[in-house]
N, C-alpha and C positions, 0 to 999 in steps of 0.2 A: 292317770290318763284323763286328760279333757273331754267336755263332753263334743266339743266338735267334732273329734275326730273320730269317736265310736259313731257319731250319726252319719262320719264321711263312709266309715268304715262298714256300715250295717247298708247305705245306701247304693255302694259299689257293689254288696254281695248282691243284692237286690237285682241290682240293672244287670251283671251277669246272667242271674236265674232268669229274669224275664227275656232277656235277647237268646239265651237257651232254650229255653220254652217256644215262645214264639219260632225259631229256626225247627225246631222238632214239630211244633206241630202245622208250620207251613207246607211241609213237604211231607210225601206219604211214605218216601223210603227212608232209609238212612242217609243223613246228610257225609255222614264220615264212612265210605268204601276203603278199607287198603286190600292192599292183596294180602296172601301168604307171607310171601320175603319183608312186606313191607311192617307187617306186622312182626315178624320176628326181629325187623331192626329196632322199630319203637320198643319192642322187649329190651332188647340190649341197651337201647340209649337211656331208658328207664333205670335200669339198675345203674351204670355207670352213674348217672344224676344221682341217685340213690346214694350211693357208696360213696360219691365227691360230697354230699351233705352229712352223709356219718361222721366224715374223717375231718371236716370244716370243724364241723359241731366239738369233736374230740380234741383235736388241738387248740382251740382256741378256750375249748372252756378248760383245759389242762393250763394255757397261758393264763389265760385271767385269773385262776385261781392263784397260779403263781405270782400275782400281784404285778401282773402284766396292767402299762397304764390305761384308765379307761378314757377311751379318746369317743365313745357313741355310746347314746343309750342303749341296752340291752335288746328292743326292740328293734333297732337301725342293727345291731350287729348281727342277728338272727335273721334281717331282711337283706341283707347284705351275702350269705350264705346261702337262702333259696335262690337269688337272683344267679348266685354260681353256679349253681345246682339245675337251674333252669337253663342258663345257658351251655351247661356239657350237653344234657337233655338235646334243648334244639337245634345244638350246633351238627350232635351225633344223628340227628336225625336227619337235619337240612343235605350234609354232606353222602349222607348214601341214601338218598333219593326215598326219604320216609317220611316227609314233611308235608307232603299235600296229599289229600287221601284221591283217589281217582275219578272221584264228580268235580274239586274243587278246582277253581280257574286263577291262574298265578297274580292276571292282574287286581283282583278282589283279596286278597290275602296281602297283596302289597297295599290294598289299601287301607285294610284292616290297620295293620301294621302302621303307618302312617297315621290314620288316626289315634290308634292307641298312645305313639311318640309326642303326637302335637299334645294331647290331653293333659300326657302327665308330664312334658317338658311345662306347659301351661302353670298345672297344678304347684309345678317344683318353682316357676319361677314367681308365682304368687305367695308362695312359702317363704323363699326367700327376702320378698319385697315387704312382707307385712309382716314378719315376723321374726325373721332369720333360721337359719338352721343350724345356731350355733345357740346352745343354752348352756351357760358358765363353762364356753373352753370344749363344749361337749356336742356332738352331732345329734340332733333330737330328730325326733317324730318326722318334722317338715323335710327331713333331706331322704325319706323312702321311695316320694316321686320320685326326686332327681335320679337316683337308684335304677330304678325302673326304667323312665326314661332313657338312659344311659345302656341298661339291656335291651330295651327293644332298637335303640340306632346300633346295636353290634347285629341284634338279630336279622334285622333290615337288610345292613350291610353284607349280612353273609348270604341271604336267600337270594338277591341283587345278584350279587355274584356270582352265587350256585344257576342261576339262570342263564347268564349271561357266556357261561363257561359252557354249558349245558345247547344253547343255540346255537355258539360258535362251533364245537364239537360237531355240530349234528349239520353243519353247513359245510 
């Protein structure tokens, strides 16, 4: 592992913690209200995510071992699996109304979301441009952005719509 990428990697965790931090300590309640139901769906969609990364993890390291071709590095194939696993998570969650907690405002979470997309489409297409994301034949480090990027425009696209579905209904 390069050292770039541990310092890209240790300065992401960072900028999380502090935009966590700073959010927690700007407001004196909790920023994250759900109700009951809503909590009990986040319950569900949790294990679901849960269970669709056990069984990722099972067959694929069941394949590879069976001298299944290696087409990514072991990092990209393990970051390729959370991002599944993220997406049953927020899809289960987006679709039965457990995705925004009860303070937060749909238009600020789309924009979340937007920025997060521009960041790491950015990131992935800088990867691509200076590097490639092909290392001998093999999907390396550089295409984890793209990865992500790639979940957060499904996530987008489905809360987009879970709204849209959501206003029309109620009109």
């Amino acid at each position: 592992m390069n050292k770039a990428f541990i310092g890209g990697f240790a300065l992401g965790l960072f900028l999380v913690a502090m935009v966590a931090y700073l959010l927690k300590k700007s407001r004196k309640t909790s920023v994250y209200k759900y109700d009951e139901r809503q909590e009990l769906q986040r319950g569900r969609a949790f294990k679901y995510g849960f269970i669709t990364l056990l069984v990722y993890n099972l067959v694929t390291g069941a394949a590879y071992s069976d001298g299944w071709p290696k087409w990514c590095d072991t990092l990209v194939f393990q970051c390729i699996g959370i991002g599944i696993a993220l997406l049953v998570f927020v899809s289960y969650c987006i679709w039965n109304d457990a995705y925004m907690s009860l303070t937060e405002q749909p238009k600020k979470v789309t924009a979340l979301l937007v920025v997060a997309l521009l960041l790491n489409a950015v990131a992935g297409a800088g990867n691509i441009a200076y590097k490639g994301i092909l290392t001998d034949g093999v999907f390396n480090i550089g295409t984890v952005n793209v990865i992500l990027a790639v979940v957060l425009l499904v996530v987008m696209v489905q809360f987009l719509l879970k709204l849209w579905l959501d206003k029309r209904s109620a009109e």
